[in-house]
C-alpha positions as CSV (number, residue, x, y, z in Angstrom):
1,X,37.2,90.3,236.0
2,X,35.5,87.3,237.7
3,X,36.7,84.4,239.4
4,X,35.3,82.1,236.5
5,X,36.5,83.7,233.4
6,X,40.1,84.2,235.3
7,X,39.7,80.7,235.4
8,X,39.5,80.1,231.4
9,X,42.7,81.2,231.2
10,X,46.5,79.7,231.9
11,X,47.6,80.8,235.1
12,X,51.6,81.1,236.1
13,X,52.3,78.7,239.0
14,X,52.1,80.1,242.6
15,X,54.9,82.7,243.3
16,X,55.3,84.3,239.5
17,X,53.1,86.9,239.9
18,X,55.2,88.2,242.8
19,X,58.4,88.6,240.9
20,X,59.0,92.1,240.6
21,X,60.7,92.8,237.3
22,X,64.3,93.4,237.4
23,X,65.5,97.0,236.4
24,X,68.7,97.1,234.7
25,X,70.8,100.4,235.8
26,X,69.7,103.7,233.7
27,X,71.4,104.2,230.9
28,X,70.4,107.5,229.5
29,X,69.4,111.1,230.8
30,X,66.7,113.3,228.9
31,X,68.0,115.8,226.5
32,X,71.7,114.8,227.6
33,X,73.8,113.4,224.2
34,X,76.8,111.9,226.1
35,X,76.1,110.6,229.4
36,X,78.5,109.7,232.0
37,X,77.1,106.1,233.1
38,X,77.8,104.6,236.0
39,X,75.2,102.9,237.3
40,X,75.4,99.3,236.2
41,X,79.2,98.5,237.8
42,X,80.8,98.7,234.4
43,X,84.7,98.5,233.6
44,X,85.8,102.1,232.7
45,X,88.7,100.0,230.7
46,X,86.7,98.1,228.6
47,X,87.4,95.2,227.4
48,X,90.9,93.3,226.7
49,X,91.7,94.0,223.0
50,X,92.4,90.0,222.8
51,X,88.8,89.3,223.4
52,X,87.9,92.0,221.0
53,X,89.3,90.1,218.6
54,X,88.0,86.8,219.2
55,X,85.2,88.4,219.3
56,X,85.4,89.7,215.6
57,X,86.5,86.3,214.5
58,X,84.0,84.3,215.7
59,X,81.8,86.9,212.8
60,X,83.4,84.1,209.9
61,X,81.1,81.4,211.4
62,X,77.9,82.5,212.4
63,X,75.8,79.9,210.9
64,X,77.4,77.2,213.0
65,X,75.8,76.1,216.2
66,X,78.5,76.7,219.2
67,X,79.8,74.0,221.2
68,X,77.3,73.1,223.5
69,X,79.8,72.5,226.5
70,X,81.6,75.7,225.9
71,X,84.8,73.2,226.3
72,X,87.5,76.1,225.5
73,X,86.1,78.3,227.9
74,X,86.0,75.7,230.5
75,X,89.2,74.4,229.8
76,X,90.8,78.2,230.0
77,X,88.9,78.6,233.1
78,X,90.1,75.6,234.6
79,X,93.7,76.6,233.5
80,X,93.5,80.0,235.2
81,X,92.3,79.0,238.5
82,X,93.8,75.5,238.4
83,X,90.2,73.4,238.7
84,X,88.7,70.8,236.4
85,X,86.9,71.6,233.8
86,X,84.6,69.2,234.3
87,X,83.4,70.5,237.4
88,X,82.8,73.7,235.8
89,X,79.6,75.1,233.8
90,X,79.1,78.3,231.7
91,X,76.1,80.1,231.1
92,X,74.8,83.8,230.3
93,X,76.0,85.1,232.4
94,X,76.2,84.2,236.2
95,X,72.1,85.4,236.6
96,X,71.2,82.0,234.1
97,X,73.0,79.8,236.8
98,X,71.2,81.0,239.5
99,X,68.5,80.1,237.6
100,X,69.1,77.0,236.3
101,X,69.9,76.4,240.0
102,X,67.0,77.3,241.6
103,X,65.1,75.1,239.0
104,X,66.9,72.1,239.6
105,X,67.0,71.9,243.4
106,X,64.1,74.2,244.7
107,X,60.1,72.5,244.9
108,X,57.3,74.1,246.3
109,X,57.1,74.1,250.0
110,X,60.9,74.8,250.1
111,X,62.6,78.3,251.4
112,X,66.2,79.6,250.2
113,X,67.6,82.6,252.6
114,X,69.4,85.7,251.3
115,X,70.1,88.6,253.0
116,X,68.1,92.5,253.2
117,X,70.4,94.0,250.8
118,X,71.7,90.6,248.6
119,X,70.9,91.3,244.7
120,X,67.9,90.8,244.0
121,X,68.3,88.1,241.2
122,X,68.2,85.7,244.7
123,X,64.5,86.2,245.4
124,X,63.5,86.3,241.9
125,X,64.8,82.9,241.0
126,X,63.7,81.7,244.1
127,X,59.8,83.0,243.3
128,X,60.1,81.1,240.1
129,X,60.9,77.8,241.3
130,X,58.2,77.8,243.4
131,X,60.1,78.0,246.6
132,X,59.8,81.0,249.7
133,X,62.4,83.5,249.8
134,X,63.3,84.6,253.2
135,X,65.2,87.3,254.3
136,X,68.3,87.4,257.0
137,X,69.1,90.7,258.7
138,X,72.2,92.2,258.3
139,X,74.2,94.1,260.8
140,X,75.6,97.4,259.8
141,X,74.8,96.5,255.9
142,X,76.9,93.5,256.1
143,X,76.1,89.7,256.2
144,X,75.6,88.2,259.3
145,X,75.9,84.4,259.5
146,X,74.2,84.3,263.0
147,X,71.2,85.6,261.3
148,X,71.4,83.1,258.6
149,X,71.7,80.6,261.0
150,X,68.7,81.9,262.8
151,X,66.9,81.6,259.9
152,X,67.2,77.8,258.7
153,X,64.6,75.6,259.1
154,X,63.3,72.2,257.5
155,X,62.4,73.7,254.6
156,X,65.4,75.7,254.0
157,X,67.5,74.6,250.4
158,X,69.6,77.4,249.4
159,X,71.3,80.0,251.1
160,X,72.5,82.7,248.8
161,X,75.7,84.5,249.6
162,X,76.8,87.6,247.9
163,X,80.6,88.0,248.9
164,X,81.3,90.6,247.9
165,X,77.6,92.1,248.1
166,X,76.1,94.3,245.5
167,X,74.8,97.1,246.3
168,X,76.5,97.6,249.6
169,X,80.1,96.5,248.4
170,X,80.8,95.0,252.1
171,X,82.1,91.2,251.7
172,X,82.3,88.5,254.7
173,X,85.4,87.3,256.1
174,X,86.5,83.5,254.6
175,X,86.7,82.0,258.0
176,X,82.9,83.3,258.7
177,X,81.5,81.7,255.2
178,X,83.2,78.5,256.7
179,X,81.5,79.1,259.5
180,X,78.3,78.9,258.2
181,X,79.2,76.4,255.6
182,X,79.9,74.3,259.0
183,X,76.5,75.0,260.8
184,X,74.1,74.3,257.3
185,X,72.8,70.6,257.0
186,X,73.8,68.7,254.2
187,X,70.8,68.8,252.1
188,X,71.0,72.7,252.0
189,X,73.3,74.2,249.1
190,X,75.5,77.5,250.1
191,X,75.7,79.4,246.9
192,X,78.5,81.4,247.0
193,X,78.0,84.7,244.2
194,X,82.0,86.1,243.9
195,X,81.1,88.2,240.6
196,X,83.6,91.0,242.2
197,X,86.2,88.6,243.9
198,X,88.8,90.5,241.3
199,X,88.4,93.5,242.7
200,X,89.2,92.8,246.5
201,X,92.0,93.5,248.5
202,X,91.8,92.0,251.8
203,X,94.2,88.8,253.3
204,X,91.1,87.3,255.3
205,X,89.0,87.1,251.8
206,X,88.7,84.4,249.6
207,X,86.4,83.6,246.6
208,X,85.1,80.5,247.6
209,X,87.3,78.0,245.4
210,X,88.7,75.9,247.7
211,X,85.0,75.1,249.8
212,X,83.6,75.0,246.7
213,X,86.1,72.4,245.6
214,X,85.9,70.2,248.5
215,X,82.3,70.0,249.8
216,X,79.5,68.4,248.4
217,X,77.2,71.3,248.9
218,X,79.0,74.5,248.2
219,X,79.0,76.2,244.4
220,X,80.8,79.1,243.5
221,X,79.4,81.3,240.4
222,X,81.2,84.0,238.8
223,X,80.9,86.4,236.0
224,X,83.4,88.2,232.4
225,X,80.6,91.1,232.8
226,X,82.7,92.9,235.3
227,X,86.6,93.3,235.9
228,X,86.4,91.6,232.1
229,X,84.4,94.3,230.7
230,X,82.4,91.7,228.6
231,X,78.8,92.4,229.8
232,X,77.5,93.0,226.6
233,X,78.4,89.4,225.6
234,X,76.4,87.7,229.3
235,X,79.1,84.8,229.8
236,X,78.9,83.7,233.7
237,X,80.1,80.1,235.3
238,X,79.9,78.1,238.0
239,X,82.3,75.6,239.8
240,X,81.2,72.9,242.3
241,X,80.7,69.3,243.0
242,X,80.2,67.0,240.1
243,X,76.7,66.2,241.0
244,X,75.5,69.4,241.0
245,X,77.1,70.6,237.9
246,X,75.9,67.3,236.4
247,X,72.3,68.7,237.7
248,X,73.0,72.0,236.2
249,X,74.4,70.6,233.3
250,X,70.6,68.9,232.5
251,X,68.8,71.6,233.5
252,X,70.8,74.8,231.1
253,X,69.9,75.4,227.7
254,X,71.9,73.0,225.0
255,X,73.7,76.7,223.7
256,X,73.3,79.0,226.1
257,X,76.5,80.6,225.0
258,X,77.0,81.8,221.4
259,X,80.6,81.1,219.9
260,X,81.4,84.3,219.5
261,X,81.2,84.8,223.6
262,X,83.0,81.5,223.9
263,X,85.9,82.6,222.5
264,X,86.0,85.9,223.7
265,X,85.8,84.9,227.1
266,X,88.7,82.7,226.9
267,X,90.8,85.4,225.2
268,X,89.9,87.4,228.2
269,X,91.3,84.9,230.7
270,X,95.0,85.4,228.6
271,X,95.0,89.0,229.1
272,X,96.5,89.6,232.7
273,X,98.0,93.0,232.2
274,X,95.0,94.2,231.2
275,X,92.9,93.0,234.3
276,X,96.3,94.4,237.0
277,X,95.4,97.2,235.0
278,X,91.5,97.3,236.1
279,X,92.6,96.0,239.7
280,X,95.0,98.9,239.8
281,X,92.2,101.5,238.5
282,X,89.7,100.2,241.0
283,X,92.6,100.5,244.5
284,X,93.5,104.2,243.2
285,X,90.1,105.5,242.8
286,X,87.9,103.4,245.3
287,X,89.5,105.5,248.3
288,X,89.3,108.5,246.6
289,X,86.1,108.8,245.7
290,X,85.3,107.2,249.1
291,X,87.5,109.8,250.8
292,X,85.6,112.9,248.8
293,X,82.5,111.8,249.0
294,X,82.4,111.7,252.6
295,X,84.2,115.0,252.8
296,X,80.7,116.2,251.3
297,X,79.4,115.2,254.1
298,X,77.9,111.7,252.8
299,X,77.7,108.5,255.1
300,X,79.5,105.6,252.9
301,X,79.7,102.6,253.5
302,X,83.3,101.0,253.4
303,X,83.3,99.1,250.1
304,X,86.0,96.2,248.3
305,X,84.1,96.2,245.1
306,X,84.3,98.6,241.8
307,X,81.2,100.5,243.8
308,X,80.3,102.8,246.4
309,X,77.6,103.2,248.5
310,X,76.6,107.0,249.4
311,X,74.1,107.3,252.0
312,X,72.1,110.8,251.7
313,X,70.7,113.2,254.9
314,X,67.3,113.3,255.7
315,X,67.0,117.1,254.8
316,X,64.1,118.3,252.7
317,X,65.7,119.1,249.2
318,X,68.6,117.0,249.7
319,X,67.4,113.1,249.5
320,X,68.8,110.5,247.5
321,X,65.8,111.1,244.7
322,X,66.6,114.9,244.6
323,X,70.0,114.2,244.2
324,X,69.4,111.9,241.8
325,X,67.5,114.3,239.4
326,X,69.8,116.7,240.0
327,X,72.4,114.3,238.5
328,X,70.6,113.1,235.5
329,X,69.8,116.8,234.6
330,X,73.4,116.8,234.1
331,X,73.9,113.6,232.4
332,X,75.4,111.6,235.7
333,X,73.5,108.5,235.5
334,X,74.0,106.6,239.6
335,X,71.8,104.0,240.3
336,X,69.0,104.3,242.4
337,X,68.6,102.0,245.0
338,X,65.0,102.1,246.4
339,X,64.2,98.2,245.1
340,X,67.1,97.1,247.5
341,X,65.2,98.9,250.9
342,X,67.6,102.0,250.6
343,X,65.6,104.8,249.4
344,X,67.9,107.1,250.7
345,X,71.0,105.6,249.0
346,X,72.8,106.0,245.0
347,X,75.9,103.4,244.3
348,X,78.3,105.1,241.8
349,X,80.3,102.5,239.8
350,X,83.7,103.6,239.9
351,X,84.8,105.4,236.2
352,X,87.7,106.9,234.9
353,X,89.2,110.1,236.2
354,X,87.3,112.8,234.4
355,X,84.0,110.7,235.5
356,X,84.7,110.2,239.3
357,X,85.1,114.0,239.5
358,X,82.8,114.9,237.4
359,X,80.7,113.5,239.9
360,X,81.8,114.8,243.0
361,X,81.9,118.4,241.6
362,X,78.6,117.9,240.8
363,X,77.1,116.5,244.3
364,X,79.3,119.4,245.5
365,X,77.2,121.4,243.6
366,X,74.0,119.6,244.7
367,X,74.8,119.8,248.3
368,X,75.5,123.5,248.9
């Protein structure tokens, strides 16, 4: 096609066209009925029977719009984790507020950091404001502030922070995010993505409450799609200084939450038992499919998420893809993680018991 008739046409602003499409983790295997899924980081506990039935309730009003502030989820939120409500915004899910974000504080011209293996949601949102994505190494597939730090420049607005990070399950120490909180000029905004804070275990971690709370620059977004088990239902939020959420607040969709989520998500938040339960799950089988997988000879990487990270050899035959075929010919569905720069990588979302070793037998199998 020509220059000029291109030209008669509506083009997407500068960036757009870059965007590589996001694929969501596989959810089916050729000529396989029941498939063993765990490639999208998915609760093997399912939901909380409380926000099941919130869920079904909500079904009695469907031709009402939904409160445009998602107030009771705000307010059982705030109750939870003992913040304001008002300096809290909900949206679907956590991937919308990076979004909405972006939109509101990104131009052309500007540049918003994120590191090799950070989710890639960070440079697509950045793409789409019109802004540069630029990548900071990271030292042994964890997050290195000096590398950041190396990377800030006028033009930097945003610095994205996975903690932990998906795919790679490491997570960065709370005295090294204030660390780099420290060293970022004012004008730049540390988003701080905890969407598996739940799941850690470690004394030096935090989610990112507290320096969300008390700096002017700092926001904290989380997610119900994982230890909550309501993915389905895309309910995220984000807690931070008034005048961003304010910013955030003009920028969002009027109901970018249906009722039906609303309440479901505050149900949720009542239901401790059943996320000990989840946490519990996660510490008991974490290690051991950790432990077993490198007992098969796999590199993994050390992981305080509801993931793992298996590393494959460079032999012919025995790859990541190969093993990945291998898999799905048996209905194992890992994700593939060639769009994060580890071809020769799967994660495994941690399922129940019958799933974990169902997968290890079978890369047992595969690696005879």
């Amino acid at each position: 096609m020509s220059a000029s008739s291109e030209a008669l046409r509506p083009q997407p602003r500068a960036g757009v066209m870059e965007i590589d499409a996001y694929i969501p983790g596989r959810s089916h295997a050729p000529g396989v009925a029941k498939v063993i899924k765990l490639s999208s980081n998915e609760t093997p506990l399912g939901p909380s029977p409380k926000a099941v039935d919130a869920y079904k309730k909500g079904a009695d009003t469907l031709e009402l719009y939904p409160d445009g502030g998602a107030t009771d989820l705000r307010e059982a939120i705030g109750k939870t984790y003992g913040l304001d409500p008002n300096r809290i915004v909900c949206g679907a899910g956590s991937d919308e507020l990076l979004a909405v974000l972006a939109r509101a504080y990104l131009k052309d011209g500007d540049e918003a950091i994120y590191t090799t293996h950070g989710f890639l949601m960070y440079r697509n949102v950045t793409l789409s404001a019109g802004a540069t994505p630029v990548i900071a190494p990271e030292k042994n597939y964890t997050t290195d502030v000096d590398a950041i730090l190396a990377c800030v420049t006028k033009k930097t607005r945003m610095v994205f922070l996975a903690n932990p990070n998906n795919p790679t399950g490491t997570y960065t120490p709370i005295a090294e995010v204030r660390r780099l909180h420290a060293a970022l000029p004012g004008n730049v905004i540390l988003l701080i993505d905890a969407a598996y804070a739940e799941y850690v275990r470690k004394n030096d971690y935090e989610a990112g409450i507290e320096l969300a709370g008390s700096s002017e620059n700092v926001v904290m977004t989380r997610t119900f799609s994982k230890i909550h088990g309501l993915a389905a239902l895309r309910i995220g939020w984000m807690y931070g200084p008034a005048a961003i959420i304010d910013a955030v607040n003009r920028t969002r969709g009027p109901f970018n939450l249906g009722a039906p989520s609303i309440a479901a998500g505050a149900a949720a938040l009542t239901d401790l038992a059943h996320v000990e339960r989840a946490v519990e799950h996660n510490a008991k089988w974490l290690p051991w499919v950790s432990e077993e997988l490198k007992k098969l000879g796999l590199e993994v990487t050390p992981s305080v998420g509801n993931f793992v990270l298996m590393h494959f050899p460079n032999k012919p035959g025995k790859g990541a893809k190969e093993a990945d075929a291998f898999l799905v010919a048996r209905g194992i569905v890992l994700r593939q993680m060639g769009a994060y720069k580890l071809p020769n990588a799967l994660r495994m979302t941690i399922g129940t018991e019958a799933q974990n070793k169902a997968v290890i037998a079978a890369l047992a199998e595969f690696l005879k």
